[in-house]
N, C-alpha and C positions, 0 to 999 in steps of 0.2 A: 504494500500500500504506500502509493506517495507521501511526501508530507505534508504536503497541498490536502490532503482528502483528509487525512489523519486529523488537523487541525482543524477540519472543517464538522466532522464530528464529534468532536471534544465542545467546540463551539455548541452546535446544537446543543450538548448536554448543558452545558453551564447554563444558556439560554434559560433549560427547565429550574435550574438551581435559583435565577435570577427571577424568574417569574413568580416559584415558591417565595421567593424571600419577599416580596408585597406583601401578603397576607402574613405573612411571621413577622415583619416590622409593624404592619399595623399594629396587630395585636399585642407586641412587646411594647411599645412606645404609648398606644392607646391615643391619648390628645398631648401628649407633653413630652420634652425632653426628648427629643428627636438628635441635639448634637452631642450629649451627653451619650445617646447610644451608640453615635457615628464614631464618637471620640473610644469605647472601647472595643466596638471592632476595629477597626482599624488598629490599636493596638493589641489583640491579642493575632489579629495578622501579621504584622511586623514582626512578631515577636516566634510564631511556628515559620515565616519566611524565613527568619535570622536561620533557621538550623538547618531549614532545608536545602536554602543557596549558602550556607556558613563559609565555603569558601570564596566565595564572590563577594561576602561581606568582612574578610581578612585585607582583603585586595584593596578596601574602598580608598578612592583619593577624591582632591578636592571638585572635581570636573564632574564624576559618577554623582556625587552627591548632590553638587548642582543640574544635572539635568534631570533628576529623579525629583527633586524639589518644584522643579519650574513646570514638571508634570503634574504633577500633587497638586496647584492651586486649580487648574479648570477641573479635573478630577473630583476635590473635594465641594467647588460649589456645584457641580452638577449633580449632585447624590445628596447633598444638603438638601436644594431646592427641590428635588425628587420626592425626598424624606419626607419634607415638607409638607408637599401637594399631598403625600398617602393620610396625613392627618383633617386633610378637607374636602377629603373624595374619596370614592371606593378605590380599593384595590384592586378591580382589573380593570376601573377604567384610569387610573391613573399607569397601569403598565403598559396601557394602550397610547394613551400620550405620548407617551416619553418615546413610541417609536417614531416620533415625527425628525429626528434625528435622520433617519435612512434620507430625509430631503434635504436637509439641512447643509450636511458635508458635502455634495458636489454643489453648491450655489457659493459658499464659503471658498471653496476650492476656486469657480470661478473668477470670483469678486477678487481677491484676494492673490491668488496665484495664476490666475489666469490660465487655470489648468481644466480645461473641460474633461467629464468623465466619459465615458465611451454612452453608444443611443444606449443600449440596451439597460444602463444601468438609471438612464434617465424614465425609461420606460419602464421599468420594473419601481422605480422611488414614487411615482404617479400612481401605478395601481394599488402601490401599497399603503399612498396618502387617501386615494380613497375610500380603503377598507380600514383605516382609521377614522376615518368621516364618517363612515356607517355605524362604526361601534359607537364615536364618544361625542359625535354631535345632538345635541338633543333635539326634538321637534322645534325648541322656539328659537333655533341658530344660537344657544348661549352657550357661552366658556364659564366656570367658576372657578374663583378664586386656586382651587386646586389644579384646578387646571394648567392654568397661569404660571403658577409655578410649577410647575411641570415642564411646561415650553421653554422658560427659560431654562430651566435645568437639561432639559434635552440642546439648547445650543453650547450651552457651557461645555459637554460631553461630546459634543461635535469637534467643538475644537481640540479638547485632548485626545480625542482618536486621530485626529491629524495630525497631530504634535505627534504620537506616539508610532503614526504610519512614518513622516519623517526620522525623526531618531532611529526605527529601524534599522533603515536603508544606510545608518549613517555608519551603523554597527552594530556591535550585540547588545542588545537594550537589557538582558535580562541582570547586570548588578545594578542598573538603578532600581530594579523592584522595591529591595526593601528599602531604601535609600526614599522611594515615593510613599510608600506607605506610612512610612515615620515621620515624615514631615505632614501628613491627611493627619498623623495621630495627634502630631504636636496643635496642628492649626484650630481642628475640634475643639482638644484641650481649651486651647486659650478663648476659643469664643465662648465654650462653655463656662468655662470661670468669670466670664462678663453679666452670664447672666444671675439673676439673686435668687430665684427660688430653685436653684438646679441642688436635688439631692444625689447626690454625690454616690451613693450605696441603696438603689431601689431593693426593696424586698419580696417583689411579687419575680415567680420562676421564670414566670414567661418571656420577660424582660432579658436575662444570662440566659434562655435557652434560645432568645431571637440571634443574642449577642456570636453565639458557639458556631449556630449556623449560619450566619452573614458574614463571621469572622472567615469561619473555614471554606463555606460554598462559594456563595456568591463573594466574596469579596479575594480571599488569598489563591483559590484555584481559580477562579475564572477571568480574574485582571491578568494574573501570570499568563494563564493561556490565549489571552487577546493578545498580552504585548508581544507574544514571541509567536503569533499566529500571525500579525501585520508582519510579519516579514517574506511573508509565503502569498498573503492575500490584502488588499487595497483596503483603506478605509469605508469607502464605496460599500463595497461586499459584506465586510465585517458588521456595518450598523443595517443591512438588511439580513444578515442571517440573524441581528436582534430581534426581531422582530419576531421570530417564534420566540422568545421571552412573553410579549404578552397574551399569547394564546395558552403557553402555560401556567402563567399568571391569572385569566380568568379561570380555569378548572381550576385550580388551586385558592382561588376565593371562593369558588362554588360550594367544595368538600370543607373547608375550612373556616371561611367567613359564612356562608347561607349564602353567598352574594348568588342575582339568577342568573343561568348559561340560557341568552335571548338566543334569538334567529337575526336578529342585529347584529350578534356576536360568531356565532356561526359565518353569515356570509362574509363578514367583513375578512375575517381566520380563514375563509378561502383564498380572498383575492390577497392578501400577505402570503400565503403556502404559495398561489402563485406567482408572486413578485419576485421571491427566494428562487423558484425553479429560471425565472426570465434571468436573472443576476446571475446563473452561474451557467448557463447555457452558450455554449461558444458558436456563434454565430459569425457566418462570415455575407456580406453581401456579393449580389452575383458578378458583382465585376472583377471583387477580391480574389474568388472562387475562380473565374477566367486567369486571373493573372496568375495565381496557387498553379493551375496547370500547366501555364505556360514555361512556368519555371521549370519543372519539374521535367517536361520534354528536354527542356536546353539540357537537364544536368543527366538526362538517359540518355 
């Protein structure tokens, strides 16, 4: 198996890990205290990254540490602002948002780098924007407040997958891991210490049992495996193979939350299954295709 593919199913998995983790943050977090929870995932990631890349973290110098940092800040408001919106909305329509990102990275790309993404993947980020618009628009065209934040936190995360598709290419991204994650833990920290009523040592389970599994799923295995997957596959690709996160993410508020699996929902989790299948389909146009043979006579 290539490592193109290999990664691409790892991706899928984590996808589901990410989707569960809505419904496990809602419930852990409930209405409050959202960066206080972000602050100890994020550190007890840091902290099973440290052993598992242990010797990449013997290595670290002042350059690693800086780019893992300058990763860490779009990183951690995008999950913030994320976090956020899960406390003023449901949980799968808020994992439905946040896949508004698969649009967001090649218009960023454009504006910015001038770097147009290939048709297909523009054509795949459209049908997937609008089985987004089926799930989480309502009848009277309104956005709410969680939503809102949601969007933004989907562009904030836009940009760190492109930061992260960069760095790449530059080289091997994976000792700034913990290097990024430590710095998500430190910046938490400190905005959490800003605020006055943050308790410090919650008592309810749910809360350290949201913390074990965002630490270890969604947060230490599936950031690893995006960053060192963007070096095999485009930003582009990567925030459309997100997008099965919020179709996991509703069954998982269904079983978990009560929340209901609509035929809103359903169709929309078609036309995303098919966004994903257009995104990875190698397409050539028919002139391409004429020219592909022509070469291929000259070199017979």
């Amino acid at each position: 198996m290539e490592k193109r593919t290999l990664f691409l199913i790892l991706l899928i998995l984590g996808t589901a890990f990410w989707g569960i983790s809505f419904s496990v943050t809602k419930l852990a977090i409930g209405h409050g205290q959202p960066l206080l929870f972000l602050c100890y995932r994020f550190l007890l990631a840091t902290m099973v990254l440290s052993v598992i890349f242990w010797k990449h973290v013997k290595k670290l110098n002042a350059t690693t540490i800086k780019t893992g940092a300058s990763l860490a800040v779009s990183l951690v408001l995008g999950i913030y602002l994320q976090t956020l919106g899960i406390t003023h909305t449901s949980a799968s329509q808020c994992s439905f948002v946040a896949g508004i990102t698969v649009v967001i990275i090649p218009v960023i790309k454009l504006m910015i780098y001038r770097k147009a993404a290939p048709l297909k993947i523009w054509i795949a980020g459209c049908i997937a924007l609008i089985g987004l618009f089926v799930i989480s628009v309502t009848e009277k065209l309104s956005i709410g407040i969680g939503d809102l934040y949601t969007i933004i936190g989907a562009f904030c995360f836009a940009i760190y997958l492109i930061q992260v598709e960069k760095k790449s290419k530059e080289g091997d991204i994976v000792p700034t891991i913990v290097p990024m994650f430590a710095t998500c833990a430190m910046l938490t920290f400190l905005l959490a210490s800003f605020q006055k009523d943050t308790v410090w040592i919650p008592e309810t389970q749910t809360f350290w049992f949201g913390i074990i599994f965002c630490a270890l799923f969604s947060t230490a295995y599936m950031y690893t495996i995006s960053n060192i997957a963007q070096k095999y596959i485009s930003a582009e690709r990567v925030s459309i193979i997100y997008l099965f996160e919020p179709v996991f993410g509703a069954f998982a508020a269904h079983f978990m939350l009560g929340e209901a699996i609509t035929s809103r929902l359903l169709i929309g989790g078609g036309l995303i299954f098919t966004a994903t299948l257009i995104s990875e389909l190698k397409w050539r146009m028919p002139g391409q295709m004429a020219i592909a043979g022509l070469s291929k006579q000259k070199k017979g």
